[in-house]
C-alpha positions as CSV (number, residue, x, y, z in Angstrom):
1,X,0.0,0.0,0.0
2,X,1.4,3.2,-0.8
3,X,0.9,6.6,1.6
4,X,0.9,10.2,0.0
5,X,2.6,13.0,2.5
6,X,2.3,11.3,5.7
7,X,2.6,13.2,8.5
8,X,3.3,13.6,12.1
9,X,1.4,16.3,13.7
10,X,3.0,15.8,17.5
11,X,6.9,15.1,17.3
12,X,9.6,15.5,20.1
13,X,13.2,15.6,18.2
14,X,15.3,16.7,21.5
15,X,18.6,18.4,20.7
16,X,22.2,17.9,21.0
17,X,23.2,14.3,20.5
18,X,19.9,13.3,20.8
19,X,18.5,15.1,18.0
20,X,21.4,13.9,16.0
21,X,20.9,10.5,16.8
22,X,16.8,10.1,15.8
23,X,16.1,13.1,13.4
24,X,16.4,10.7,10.4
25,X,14.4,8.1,12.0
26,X,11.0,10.5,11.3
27,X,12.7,12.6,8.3
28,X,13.1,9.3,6.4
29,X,9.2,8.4,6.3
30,X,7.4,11.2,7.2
31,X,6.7,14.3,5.0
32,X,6.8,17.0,7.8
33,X,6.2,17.0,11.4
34,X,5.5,19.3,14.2
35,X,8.1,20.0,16.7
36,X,7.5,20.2,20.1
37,X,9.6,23.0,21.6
38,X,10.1,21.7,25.0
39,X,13.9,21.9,25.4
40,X,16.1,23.1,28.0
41,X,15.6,26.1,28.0
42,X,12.4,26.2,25.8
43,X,12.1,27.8,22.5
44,X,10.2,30.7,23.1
45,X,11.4,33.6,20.5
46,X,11.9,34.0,16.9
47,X,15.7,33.5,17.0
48,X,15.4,30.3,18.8
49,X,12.6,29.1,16.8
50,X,15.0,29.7,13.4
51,X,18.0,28.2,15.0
52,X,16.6,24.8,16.5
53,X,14.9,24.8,12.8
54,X,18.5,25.2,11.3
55,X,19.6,22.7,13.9
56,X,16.8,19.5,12.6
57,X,17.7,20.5,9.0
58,X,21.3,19.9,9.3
59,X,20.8,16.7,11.4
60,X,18.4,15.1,9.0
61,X,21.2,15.7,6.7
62,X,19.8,14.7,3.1
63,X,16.7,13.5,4.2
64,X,13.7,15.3,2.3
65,X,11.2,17.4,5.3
66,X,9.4,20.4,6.6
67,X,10.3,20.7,10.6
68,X,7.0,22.8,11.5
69,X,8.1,24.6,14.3
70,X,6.3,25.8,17.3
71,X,6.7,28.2,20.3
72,X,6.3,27.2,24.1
73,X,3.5,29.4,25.2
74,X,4.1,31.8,27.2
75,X,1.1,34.8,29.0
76,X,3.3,37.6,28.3
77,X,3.1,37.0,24.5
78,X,1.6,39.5,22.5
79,X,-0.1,40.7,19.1
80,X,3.1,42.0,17.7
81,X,5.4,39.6,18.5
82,X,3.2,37.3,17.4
83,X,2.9,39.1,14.5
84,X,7.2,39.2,13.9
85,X,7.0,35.1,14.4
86,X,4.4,34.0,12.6
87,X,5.4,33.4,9.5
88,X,8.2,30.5,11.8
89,X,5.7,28.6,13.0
90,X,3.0,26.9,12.2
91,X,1.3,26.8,15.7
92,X,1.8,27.1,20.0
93,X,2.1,24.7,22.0
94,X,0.9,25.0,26.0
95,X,2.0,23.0,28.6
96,X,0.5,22.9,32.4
97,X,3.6,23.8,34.7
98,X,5.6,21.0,35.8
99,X,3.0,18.1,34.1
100,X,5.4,16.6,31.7
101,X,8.7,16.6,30.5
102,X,10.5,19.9,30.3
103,X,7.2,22.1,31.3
104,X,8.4,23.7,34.3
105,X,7.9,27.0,32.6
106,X,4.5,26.0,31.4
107,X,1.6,28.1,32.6
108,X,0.5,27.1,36.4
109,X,-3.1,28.8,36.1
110,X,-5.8,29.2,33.4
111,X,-7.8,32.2,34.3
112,X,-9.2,33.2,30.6
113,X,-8.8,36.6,31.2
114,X,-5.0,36.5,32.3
115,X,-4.7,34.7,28.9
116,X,-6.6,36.8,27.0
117,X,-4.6,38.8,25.1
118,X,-1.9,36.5,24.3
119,X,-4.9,33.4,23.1
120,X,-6.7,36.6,21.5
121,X,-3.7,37.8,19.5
122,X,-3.4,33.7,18.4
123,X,-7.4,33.9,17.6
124,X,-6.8,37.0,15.3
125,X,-3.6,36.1,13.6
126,X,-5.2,32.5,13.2
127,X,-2.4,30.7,14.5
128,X,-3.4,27.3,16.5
129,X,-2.6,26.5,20.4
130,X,-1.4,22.8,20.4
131,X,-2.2,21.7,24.9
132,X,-1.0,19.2,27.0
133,X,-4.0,18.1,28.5
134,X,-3.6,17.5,31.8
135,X,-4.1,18.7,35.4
136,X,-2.4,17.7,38.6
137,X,-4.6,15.4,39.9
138,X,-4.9,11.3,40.2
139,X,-2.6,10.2,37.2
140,X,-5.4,8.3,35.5
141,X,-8.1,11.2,36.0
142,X,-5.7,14.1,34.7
143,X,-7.2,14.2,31.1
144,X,-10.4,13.4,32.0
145,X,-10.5,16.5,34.5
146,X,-8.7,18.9,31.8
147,X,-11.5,18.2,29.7
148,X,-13.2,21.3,31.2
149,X,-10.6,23.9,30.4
150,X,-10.1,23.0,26.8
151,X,-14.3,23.4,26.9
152,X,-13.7,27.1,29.3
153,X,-11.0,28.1,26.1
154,X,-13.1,26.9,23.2
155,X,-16.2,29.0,24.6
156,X,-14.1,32.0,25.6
157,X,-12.2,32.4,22.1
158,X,-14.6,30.2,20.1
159,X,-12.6,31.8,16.4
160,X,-9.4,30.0,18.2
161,X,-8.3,26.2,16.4
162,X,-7.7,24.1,20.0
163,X,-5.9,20.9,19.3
164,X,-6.2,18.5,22.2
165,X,-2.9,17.0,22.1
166,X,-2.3,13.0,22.6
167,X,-5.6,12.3,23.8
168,X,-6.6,9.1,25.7
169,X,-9.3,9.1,27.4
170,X,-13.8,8.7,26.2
171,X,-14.5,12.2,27.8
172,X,-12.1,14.0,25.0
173,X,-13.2,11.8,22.2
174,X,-16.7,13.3,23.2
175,X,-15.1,16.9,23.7
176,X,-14.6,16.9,20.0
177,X,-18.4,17.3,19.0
178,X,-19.5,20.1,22.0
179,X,-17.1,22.5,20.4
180,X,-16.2,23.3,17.0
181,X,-13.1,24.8,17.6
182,X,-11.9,21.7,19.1
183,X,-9.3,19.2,17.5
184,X,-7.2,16.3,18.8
185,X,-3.9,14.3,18.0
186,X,-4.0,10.4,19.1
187,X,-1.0,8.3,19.2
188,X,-0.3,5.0,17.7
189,X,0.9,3.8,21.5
190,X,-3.1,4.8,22.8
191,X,-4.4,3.3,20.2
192,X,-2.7,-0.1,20.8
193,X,-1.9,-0.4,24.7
194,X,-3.9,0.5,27.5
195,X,-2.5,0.7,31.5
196,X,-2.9,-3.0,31.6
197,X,0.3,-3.4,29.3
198,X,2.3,-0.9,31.1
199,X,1.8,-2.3,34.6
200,X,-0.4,-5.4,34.7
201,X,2.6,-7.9,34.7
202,X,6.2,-6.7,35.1
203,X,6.8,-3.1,34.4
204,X,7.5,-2.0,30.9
205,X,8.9,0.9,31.2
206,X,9.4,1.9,27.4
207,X,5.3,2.2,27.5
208,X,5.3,4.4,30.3
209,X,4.4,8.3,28.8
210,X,2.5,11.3,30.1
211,X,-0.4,10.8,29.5
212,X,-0.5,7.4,30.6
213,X,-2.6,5.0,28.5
214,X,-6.0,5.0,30.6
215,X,-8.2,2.0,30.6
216,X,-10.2,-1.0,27.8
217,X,-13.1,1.4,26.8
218,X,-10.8,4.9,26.4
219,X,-8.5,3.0,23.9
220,X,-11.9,1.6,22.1
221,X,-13.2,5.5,22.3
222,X,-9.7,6.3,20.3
223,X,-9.9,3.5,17.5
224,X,-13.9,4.4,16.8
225,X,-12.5,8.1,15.8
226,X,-8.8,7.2,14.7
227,X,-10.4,3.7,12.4
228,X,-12.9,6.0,10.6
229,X,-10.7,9.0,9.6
230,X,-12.9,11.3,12.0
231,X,-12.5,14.5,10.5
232,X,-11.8,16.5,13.5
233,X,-8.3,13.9,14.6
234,X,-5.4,13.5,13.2
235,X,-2.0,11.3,14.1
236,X,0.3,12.4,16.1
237,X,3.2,10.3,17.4
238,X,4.0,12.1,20.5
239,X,7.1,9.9,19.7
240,X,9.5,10.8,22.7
241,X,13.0,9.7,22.9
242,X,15.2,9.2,25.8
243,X,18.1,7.1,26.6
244,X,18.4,4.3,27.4
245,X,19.6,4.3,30.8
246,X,17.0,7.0,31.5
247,X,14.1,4.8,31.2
248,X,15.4,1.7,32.1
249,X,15.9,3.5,35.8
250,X,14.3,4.2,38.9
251,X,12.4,7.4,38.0
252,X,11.9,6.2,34.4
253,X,11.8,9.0,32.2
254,X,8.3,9.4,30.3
255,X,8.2,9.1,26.5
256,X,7.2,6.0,24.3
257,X,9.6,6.7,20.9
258,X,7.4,5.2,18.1
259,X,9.3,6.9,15.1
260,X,10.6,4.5,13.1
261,X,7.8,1.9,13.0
262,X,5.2,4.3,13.4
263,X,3.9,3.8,9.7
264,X,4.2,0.0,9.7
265,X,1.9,-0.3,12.7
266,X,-0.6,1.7,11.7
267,X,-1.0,-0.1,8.5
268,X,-1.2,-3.6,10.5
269,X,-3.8,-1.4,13.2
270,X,-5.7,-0.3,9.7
271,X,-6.1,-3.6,7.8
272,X,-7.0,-5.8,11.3
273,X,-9.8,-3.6,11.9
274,X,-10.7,-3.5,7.7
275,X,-10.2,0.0,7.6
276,X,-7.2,0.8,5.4
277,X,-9.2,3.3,2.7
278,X,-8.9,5.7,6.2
279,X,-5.3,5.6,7.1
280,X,-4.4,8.4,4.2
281,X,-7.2,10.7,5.8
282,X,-5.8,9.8,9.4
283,X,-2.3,10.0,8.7
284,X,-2.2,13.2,6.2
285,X,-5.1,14.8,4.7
286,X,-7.1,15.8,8.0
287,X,-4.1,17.6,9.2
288,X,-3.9,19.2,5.9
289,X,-7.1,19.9,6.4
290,X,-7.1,21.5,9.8
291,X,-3.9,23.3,9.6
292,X,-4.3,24.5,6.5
293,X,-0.8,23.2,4.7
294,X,0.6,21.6,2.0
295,X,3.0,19.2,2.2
296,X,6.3,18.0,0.4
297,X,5.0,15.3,-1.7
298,X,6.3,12.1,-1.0
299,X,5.0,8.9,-1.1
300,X,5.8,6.1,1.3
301,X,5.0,2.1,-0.1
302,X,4.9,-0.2,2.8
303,X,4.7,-4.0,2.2
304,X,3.7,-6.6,4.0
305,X,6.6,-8.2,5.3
306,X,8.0,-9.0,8.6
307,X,10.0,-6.8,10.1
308,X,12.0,-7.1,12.8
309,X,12.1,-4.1,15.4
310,X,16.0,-3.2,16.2
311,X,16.8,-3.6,20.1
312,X,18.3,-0.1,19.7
313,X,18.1,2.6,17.5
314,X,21.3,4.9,18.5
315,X,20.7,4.1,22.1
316,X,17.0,4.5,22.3
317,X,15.0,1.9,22.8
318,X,11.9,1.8,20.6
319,X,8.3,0.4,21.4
320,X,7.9,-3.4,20.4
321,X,12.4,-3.2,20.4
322,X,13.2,-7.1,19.5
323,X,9.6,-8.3,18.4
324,X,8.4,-8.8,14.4
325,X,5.9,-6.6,13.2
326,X,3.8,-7.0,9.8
327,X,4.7,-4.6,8.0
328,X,8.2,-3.4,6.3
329,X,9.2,0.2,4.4
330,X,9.3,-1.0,1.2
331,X,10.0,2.5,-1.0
332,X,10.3,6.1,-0.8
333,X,9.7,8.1,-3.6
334,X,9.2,11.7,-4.5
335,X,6.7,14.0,-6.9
């Protein structure tokens, strides 16, 4: 089967060696992605948005891909800068303070009219606010209870495109037909595991993320949307590399890095559940769609053939590292 312009709409590439060492693993058979600008320190101005952008270009080396970069959100933003950096990035991405990797910076309260004029400004310039969903609370109840700010900010700037990042639970899935301003992301990690295979048996810690996968009839919610090329969701890896020795550790680090098989599992997710003729609309033309963009064209055949999953790719450890999947990149071509 052969997939036009696939893309990733949630990616985490790092920096540093990092970056260096898994750039390619998206570049190769994705399109474009966008790239989360969680780093130490954040990337939160126009010069730090161009460099980080020079920074993926150079590391994907002759790879053919758009980096769509994004901003960490910050209050203090307004109109004109926005205005100076928008023609950078391609959307901003919030974080709750202190929820997930790298947010310490994130915003700690969400008082609409302390965010007004920076989600205003967004509104008018028509960029789109990418969230982190999630509050403070009992880890499997964080999304769930976020659901009410993303339906406080759709209300309050109602001309603003919201895309509910990585969801995972039934109460965003329902989320997405109260408001029409509301989008979503879903991984291809939610839509295969639930907490059971993170923690039921021995821990696996290269399944543990933020959000954690939630329970049976969440993941079911996600496949009902994500099998039927629901207009308003779109894939999104959240793929999120770390090293080795950080996840295999007490105080595992939280990321499931999906990159480089993220295509072939989808396709064996697709045909299982006889819904192939949706993957292009899941995997590309919905985010064209919603973020109004055209991507490079390039056209990715898979086959189906077994592939084994590398135990390492440059010292991180991928989902499904050492098992055969179904699937198998067959060609890349361009045009």
């Amino acid at each position: 089967m052969q997939l036009n312009a696939p893309l990733d709409m949630h990616l985490h590439l790092r920096d540093g060696e990092m970056l260096e060492n898994i750039a390619k693993s998206s570049a190769h058979t994705f399109s474009g992605a966008i790239i989360m600008p969680n780093l130490v320190p954040p990337v939160s101005t126009k010069d730090e948005v161009i460099a980080y952008k020079k920074r993926i270009i150079k590391a994907i080396g002759h790879e053919k891909f758009t980096p769509y970069m994004t901003l960490f959100f910050k209050p203090s933003y307004d109109k004109a800068f926005l205005e100076s950096v928008r023609d950078e990035i391609m959307a901003i991405k919030l974080y709750p303070a202190g929820i997930t990797t790298n947010s310490e910076g994130g915003v700690s309260g969400f008082d609409v009219e302390e965010l007004r004029p920076a989600l205003s400004a967004m509104s008018d310039l028509n960029i789109p606010l990418c969230v982190h969903g999630e509050t403070n609370g009992f880890v499997m109840d964080r999304e769930a209870e976020f659901v009410s700010i993303y339906e406080k900010l759709a209300s309050a700037f109602p001309k603003l495109k919201i895309i509910m990042e990585h969801i995972t639970t039934k109460e965003s899935v329902a989320a997405l037909e109260k408001h029409k301003n509301l989008y979503a992301t879903i991984t291809i990690h939610h839509l295969l595991i639930t907490l059971d295979d993170v923690a039921g048996g021995m821990l696996q810690p290269h399944l543990f993320c933020k959000p954690i996968a939630k329970r049976p009839e969440d993941r079911e919610a996600l496949l009902q949307v994500a099998l039927q090329a629901h207009p308003k969701v779109m894939f999104g890896s959240d793929s999120a590399p770390h090293p080795k020795h950080a996840k295999e550790a007490c105080g595992c680090a939280a990321g499931v890095f999906t990159a480089p098989i993220a295509l072939q599992l989808l396709a064996e997710l697709f045909e299982k559940h006889n819904a192939l003729d949706k993957l292009q609309a899941f995997i590309s033309t919905n985010a064209q769609h919603i973020y109004k963009l055209t991507p490079l064209a390039k056209k990715v055949t898979l086959e189906k053939k077994p592939f084994k999953v590398p135990a390492e790719y440059n010292g991180v450890v991928s989902m499904y590292a050492g098992e055969e999947i179904a699937y198998s990149i067959k060609e890349i071509t361009y045009g």
